[in-house]
N, C-alpha and C positions, 0 to 999 in steps of 0.2 A: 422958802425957796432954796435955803442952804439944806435944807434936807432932801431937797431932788438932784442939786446940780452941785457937784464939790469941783470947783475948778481951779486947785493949787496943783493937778497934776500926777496927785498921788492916790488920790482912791481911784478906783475905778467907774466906768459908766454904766449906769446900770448895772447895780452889782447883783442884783435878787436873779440874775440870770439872761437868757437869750429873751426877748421880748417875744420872737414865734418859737412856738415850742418846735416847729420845723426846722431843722439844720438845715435845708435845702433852700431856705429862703433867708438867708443871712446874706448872701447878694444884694439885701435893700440897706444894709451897712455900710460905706466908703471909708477906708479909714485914709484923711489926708495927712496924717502928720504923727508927731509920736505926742502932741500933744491935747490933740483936737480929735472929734468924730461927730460925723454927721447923721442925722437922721432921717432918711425920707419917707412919707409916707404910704402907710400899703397901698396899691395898685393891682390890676390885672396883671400877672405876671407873663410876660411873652413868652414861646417856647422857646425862640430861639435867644439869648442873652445878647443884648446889640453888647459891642466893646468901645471902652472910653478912653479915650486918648488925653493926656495932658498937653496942653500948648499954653505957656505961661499961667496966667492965673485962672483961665477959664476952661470948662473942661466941653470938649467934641463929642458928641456921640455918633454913631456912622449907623446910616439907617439898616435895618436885617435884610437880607437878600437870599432864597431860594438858592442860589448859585455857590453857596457855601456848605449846602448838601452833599454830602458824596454820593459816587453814580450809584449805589444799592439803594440806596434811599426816592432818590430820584425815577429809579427805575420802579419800585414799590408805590410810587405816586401814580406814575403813567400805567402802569398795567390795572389801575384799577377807577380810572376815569371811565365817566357813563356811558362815552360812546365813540367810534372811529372818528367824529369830528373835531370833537377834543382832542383827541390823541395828535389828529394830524396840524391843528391849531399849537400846541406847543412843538410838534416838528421844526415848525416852520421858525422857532426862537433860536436855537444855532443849532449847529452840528455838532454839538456835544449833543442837543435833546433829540436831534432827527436821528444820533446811532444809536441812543438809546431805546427810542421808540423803535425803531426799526428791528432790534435785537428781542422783541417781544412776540415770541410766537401766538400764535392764536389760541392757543388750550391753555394758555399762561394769564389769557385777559378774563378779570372775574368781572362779569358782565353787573351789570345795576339792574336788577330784575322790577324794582319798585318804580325805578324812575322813566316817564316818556321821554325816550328819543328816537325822533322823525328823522329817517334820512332819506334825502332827497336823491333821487335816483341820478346818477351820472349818464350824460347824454351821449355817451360814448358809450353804450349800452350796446353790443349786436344783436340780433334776430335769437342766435344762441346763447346769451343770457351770460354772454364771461365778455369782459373788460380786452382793448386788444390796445397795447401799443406801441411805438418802433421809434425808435432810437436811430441815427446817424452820424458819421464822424465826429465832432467833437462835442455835439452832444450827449454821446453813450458815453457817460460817469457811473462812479461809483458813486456820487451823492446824488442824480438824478434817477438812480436804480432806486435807492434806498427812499427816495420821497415818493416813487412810483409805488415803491411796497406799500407802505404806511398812505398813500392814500387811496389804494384799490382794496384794500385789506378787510374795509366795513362794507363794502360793497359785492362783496361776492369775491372777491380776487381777483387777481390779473388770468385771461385765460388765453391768450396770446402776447406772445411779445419776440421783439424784430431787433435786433441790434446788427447796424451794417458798420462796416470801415471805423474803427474804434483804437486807440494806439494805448489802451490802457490794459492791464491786468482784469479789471474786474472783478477780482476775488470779490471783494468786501459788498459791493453789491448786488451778486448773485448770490451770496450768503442770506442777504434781507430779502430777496426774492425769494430765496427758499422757507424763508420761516415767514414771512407776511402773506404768501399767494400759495399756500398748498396745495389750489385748485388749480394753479398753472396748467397748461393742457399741447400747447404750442408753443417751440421753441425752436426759433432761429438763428444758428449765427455765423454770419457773413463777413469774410476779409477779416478777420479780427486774427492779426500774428501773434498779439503777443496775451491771450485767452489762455489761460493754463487749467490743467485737470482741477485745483482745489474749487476753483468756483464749482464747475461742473460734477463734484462729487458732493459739494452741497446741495444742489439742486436734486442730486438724486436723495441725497439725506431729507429732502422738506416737500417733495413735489412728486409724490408718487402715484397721479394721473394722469400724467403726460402720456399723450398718445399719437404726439407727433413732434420728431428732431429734425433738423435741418442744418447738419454745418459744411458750410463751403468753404476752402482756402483758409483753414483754420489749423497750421502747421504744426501749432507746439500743445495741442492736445493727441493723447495717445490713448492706447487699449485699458489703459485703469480705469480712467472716467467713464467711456462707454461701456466694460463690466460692470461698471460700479450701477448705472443707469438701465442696465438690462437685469440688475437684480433686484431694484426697485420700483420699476416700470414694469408691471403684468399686464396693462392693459395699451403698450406701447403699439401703434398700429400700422406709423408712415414712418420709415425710415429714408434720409438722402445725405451721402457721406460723399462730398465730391472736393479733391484738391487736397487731401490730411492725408502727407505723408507718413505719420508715426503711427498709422490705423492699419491694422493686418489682419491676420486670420483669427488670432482668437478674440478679438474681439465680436468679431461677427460670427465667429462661432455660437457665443454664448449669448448674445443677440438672438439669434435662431432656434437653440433649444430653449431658455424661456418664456419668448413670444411665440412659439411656435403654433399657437391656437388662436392667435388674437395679431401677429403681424399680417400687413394685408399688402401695402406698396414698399419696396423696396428699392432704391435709385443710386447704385453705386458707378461713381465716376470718378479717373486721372486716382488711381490709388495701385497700392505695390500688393495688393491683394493674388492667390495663385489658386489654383483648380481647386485647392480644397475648401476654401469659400465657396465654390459653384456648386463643390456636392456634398454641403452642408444645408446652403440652401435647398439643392434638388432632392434632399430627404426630409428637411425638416420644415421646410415652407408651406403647411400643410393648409395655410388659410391666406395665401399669397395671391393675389390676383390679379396684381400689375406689379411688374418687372423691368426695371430699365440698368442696362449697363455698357457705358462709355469708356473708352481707351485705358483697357486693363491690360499692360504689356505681357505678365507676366503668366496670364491665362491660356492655357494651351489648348488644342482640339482637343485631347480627353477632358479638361474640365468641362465645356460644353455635352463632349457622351458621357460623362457621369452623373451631369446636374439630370438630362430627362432623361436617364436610367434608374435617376434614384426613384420615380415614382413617387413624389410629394407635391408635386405642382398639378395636383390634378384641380384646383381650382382656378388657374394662371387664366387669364382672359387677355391681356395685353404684354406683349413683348416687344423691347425695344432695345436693337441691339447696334454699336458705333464704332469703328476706328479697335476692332476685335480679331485680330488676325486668329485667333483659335477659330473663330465661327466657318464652319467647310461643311461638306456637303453630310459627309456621315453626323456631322456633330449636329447638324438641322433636321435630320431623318429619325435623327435619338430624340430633337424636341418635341417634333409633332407625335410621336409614340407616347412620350410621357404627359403630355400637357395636353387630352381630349378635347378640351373644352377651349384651346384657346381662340380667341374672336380675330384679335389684332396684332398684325408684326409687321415689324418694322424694322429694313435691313437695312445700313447705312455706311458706307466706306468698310464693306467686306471685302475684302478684294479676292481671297479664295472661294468666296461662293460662286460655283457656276453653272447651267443649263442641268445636268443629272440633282443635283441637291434642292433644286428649286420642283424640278416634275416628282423627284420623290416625296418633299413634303408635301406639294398637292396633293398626291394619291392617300396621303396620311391623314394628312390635317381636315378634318370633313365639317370642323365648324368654324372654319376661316368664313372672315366676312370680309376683311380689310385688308392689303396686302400694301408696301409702301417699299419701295428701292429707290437706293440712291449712290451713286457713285458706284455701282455694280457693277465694274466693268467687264466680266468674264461672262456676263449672263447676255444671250446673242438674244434674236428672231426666234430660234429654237423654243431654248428656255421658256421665252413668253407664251407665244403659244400653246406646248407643252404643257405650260401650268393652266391656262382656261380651258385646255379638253379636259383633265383630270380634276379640275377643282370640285368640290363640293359645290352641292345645290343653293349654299348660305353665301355665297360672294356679290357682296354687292360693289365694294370699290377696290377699284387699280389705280398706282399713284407709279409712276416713273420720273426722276427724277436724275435729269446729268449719267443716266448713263451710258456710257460710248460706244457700249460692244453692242447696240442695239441697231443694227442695219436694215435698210431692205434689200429682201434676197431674191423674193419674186417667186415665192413658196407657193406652189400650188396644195392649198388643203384639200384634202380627199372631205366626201360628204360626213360632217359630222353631226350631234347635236347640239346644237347652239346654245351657249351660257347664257341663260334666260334673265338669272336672278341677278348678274351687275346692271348697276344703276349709274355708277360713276365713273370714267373714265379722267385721268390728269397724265398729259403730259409735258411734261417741261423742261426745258432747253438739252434734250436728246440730236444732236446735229444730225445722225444717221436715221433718226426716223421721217421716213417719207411719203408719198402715196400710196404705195404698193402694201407699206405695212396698217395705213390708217384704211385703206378697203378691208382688208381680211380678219380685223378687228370691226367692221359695222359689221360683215356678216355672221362673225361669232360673237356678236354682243348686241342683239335687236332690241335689247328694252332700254337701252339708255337714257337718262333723264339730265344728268348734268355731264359736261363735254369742258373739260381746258385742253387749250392745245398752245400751249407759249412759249416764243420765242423757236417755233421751228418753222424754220425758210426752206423747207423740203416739202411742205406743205403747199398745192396748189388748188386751183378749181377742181381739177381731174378727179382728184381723193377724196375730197373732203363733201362734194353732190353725191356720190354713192353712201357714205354716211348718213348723212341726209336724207338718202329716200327708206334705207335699212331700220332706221330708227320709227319702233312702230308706237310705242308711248306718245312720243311727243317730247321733242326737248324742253325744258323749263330754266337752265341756267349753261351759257354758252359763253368762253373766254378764250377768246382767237387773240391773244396780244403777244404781239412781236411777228402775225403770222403775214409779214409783207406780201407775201403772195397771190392773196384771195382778194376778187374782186366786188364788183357789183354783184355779178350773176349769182353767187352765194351767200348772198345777204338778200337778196330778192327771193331768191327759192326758198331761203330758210324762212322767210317771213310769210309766206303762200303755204308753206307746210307743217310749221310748227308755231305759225302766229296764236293761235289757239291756246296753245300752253307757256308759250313764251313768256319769263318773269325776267331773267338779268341777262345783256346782252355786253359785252366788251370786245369794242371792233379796234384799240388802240395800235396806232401804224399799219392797219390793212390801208391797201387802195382800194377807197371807197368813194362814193361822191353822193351830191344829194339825192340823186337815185335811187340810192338805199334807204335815206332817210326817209321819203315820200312812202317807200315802201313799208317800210315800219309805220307809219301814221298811219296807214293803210287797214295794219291787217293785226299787229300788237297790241291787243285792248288791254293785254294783264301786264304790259313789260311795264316795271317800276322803276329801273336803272339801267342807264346806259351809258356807255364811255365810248364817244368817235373820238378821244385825243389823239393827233397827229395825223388825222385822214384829211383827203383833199376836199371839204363839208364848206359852203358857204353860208351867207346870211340867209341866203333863199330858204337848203333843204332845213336850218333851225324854226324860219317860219313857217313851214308845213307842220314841224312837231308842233310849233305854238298853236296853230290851226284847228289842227284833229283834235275831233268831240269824243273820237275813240280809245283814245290814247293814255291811260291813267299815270303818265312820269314821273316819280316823283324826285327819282336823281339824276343830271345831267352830266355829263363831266367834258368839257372842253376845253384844251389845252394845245400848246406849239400849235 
């Protein structure tokens, strides 16, 4: 025994050498003392070395923990798990592993080719095959971004998403947005003040299929982020910039020349933008096909003649134009010249539009179908008329809307030919339109099918029988509400001559009585909805609707 173990302190222990011939495993050594050493026996050696702490005589060991990793290490572990379930399973351990995960772009994850994994489809799946989801006020984080990444990311990506009223930056989780969802595709963001370009140039940095933006009142982004996003976005399609003051021309300059093959909707509103936005668009808009632009102070009548001089809107089908003090009659004479094809416009609080700019687009504009004013005030009796002798053969609706300068004047029309091809007539709360004007529109509008006439108290029996007999189709949806005027006898004749095609009828505030109703149970076999609210109607004329074997109702509306 004295030739294995000399314990007077002066030989050494085990003197023939290290017992493992590995220097790396002398860790199984503890030396407690300068006089003593201990021996433990070999073991599986752990990778990670737990450490031992002394507390009087007995020694601690602290169990190994993952969390003593540094983030390369850890990130090397997560990038290379079997499957997006996993990945999103250690997310969910803290916010050190969800930004780690999250900073893992998708061509960085080395898939497990050997191994099955089943992923179970998300039921928030739409029709078109991409993930959509929206965020509001204090929900829209940056660590609720970053779990959205990391858990859309095995699933195809996120291919919409919404973030409204938000008082955060964002940066940090439109960054994970951009490197977890490259299929992004839609992208909204509403009320958000304090949204700065860096998030939004990462998004252009990781997310270059976006094919539709959306920012509303989104102040403290400017023209960098949106270059940044029109150089990475070729297949960008819908664009809508309304309320960002720091957004101006070159941005949508270069907006315009890049997508210029592949933008189709455009929607600019409340922006400091100036005429050469308008004929940037009207050259380079070459695949543009709805057009909408609201209260741009800054836009003069020449930006409207130069946008449809510039000859690039030859695809335009829908315009819609708001609170545009440039919009005049030469600048409306230059649209319908440059934009052949368009279907739909829509004039709203112009207030230099008047009678000459409305009959010259008609004579222009030959594939008008839809025609829509509102707040027009400068455009009379004239105007109107004017525009349905010269329209195109393609007009099927007329919408008027609030506006004042519209009188009866007691025009006699010379023999013309009758606008065959409207279908729709809408007027509404025009004080000055009366009977004079609703006659000499039945005899220049014989085929009409649907008929609103609301809130106009100039409206009597007088006018509105001659409509009635003028209309040779057959009316099918009829909205007299507000027109206190009309009585029985107009709801009786209309039901004896157009009960046949009759689908929706709204008599809301006529003086009516069950008169009428009787009459409708009479002769309505197709009407499905009806509103008497506010008419002088008893229990009686309801019981004759409940009555009739002819009457197919299916909506009643009775109210006051």
């Amino acid at each position: 025994m004295s030739k294995i173990f000399s314990c007077n302190g002066i030989d050494n222990f085990f003197p023939g050498g290290s017992v493992y011939p590995n220097p790396k495993e002398s860790s199984l050594f503890f030396s407690i003392g300068h006089q003593a050493d201990v021996y433990f026996p070999h073991q599986k050696r752990s990778r990670i070395s737990a450490p031992i702490v002394f507390s009087g005589e007995r020694f601690e060991q602290k169990k190994p923990s993952i969390e003593i990793l540094p983030d390369e290490c850890l990130f090397e572990i997560f990038r290379r798990l079997p499957g997006g379930r996993e990945r999103s399973s250690c997310a969910c351990v803290s916010k050190r592993w969800l930004n780690l995960v999250c900073n893992i772009c998708r061509d960085e994850i080395n898939d497990n080719k050997g191994g099955v994994v089943s992923e179970v489809e998300d039921e928030d799946v739409e029709g078109d095959g991409y993930l959509s989801r929206s965020l509001e006020g204090k929900k829209a984080t940056d660590v609720r971004l970053a779990a959205i990444a990391v858990g859309t990311s095995s699933r195809g990506g996120l291919g919409k998403l919404f973030i409204r009223g938000s008082n955060s930056t964002l940066s940090i989780g439109l960054r994970a947005i951009s490197r977890g969802c490259p299929s992004l595709r839609v992208l909204s963001l509403w009320n958000l003040s304090y949204v700065v370009d860096e998030g939004l140039c990462e998004i252009a940095d990781g997310c270059h299929q976006l094919e539709k933006l959306d920012f509303c009142h989104c102040p403290a982004i400017t023209d960098k982020s949106l270059l940044a996003l029109a150089k990475s976005c070729p297949t960008l399609m819908d664009l809508t910039i309304e309320g960002c003051a720091n957004i101006g021309n070159e941005c949508l300059q270069a907006v315009a020349r890049s997508s210029s093959c592949t933008l189709t909707k455009v929607k600019l509103q409340f922006l400091n933008i100036t005429d050469v936005s308008l004929a940037v668009i009207g050259h380079y808009g070459k695949a543009v096909t709805d057009l909408s632009l609201t209260s741009l102070p800054n836009v003069s009548k020449k930006g409207f003649w130069v946008m449809g001089y510039g000859h690039g809107l030859l695809k335009l089908k829908s315009f819609v134009v708001t609170s545009c003090r440039g919009v005049t009659d030469l600048g409306l004479e230059a649209v319908a010249k440059g934009c052949p094809n368009l279907k739909q416009l829509c004039l709203q609080k112009c207030a230099l539009l008047s009678d000459n700019g409305l009959v010259s687009f008609a004579k222009t504009a030959s594939s008008l179908e839809s025609l829509q004013l509102e707040e027009c005030d400068r455009v009379t009796q004239f105007g109107l008329f004017g525009f349905l002798l010269n329209c195109g053969a393609k007009l099927k609706a007329l919408s008027l809307v609030n506006c004042l300068g519209i009188k009866d004047l007691n025009l006699g029309l010379p023999p013309v030919f009758p606008c065959k091809s409207l279908r729709s007539l809408s007027v509404r709360s025009c004080p000055g339109f009366g009977d004079s004007s609703l006659v000499a529109l039945g005899k220049l509008c014989p085929q009409l099918q649907h008929v609103e006439l609301s809130g106009l108290h100039g409206i009597t029996d007088a006018g509105f029988l001659p409509l009635l007999e003028s209309c040779e189709g057959g009316l099918a949806k009829v909205n007299l509400n507000g027109c206190v005027n009309l009585s029985d006898k107009v709801v009786c004749i209309m039901a004896d001559l157009h009960g046949w095609t009759l689908e929706m009828l709204n008599l809301d505030g006529c003086k009516i009585s069950d008169a009428s109703l009787g009459a409708i149970a009479d002769n309505c076999q197709l009407l499905n909805d009806l509103d008497v609210s506010g008419c002088g109607i008893t229990d009686s004329g309801i019981a004759s609707l409940a009555r009739s074997n002819r009457i197919n109702l299916q909506i009643l509306s009775v109210s006051g």
